[in-house]
N, C-alpha and C positions, 0 to 999 in steps of 0.2 A: 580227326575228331569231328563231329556233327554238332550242329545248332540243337539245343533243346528251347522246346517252346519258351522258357524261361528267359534264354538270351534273346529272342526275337521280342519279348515282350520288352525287355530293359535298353533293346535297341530303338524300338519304336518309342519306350520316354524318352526317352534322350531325342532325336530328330523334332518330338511335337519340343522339347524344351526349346532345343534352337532353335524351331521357328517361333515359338514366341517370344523369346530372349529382346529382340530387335522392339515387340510392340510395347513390351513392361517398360524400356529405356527410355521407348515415346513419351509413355505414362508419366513415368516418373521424373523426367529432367524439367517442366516446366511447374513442378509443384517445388521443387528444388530449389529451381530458381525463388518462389515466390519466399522460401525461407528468407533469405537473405532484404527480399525488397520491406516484409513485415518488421523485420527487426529495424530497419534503417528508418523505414516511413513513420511506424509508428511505438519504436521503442518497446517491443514483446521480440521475445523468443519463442520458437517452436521447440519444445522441447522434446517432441516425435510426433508422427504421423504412421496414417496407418491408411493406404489405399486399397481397397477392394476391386478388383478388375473380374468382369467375371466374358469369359472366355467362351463362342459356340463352336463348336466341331462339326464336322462336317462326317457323313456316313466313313469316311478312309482314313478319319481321324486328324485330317487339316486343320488347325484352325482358322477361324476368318471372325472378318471384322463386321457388324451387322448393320444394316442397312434399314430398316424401322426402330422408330424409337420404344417403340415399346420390348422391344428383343435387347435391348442395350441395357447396363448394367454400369456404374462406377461410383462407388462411394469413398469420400476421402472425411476423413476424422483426424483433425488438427487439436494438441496438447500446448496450450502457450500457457506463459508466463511473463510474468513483469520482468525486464533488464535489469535487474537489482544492480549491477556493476555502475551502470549507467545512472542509474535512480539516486543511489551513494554519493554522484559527485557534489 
């Protein structure tokens, strides 16, 4: 059975996924962490978040990570709340 264009297309998302897989995790674990230090230090819950990473490619479809600031791109957007549990006591 032959490759149609179709599978090499859905082979190639998948490869760029796994290589960014690793850069989102970067992203993401230190906003993660800061959930836990906000609610401790100053008694707010995050009650989601929403980070924007925006990602260059390269002509072969690599991504990479950019090198001037003005090429770079990350927005994070924090939903807090008061600790009502905490607030109760």
């Amino acid at each position: 059975m032959s490759r149609t264009w179709g599978d090499e297309l859905d082979s190639s998302v998948q490869q760029t996924f796994d290589m960014i897989r690793p850069l989102l995790i970067r992203a993401c674990k230190p906003i993660a962490m800061s959930f836990e230090e906000i609610k401790e230090r100053y008694n707010i819950n995050v009650d989601s978040a929403e980070l924007e990473v925006n990602f260059n490619f390269s002509a072969t479809g690599i991504p990479y990570v950019v090198s001037s600031k003005q090429d770079s791109s990350i927005t994070i957007k924090l939903h807090l709340s008061p600790n009502m549990k905490e607030n109760q006591s």
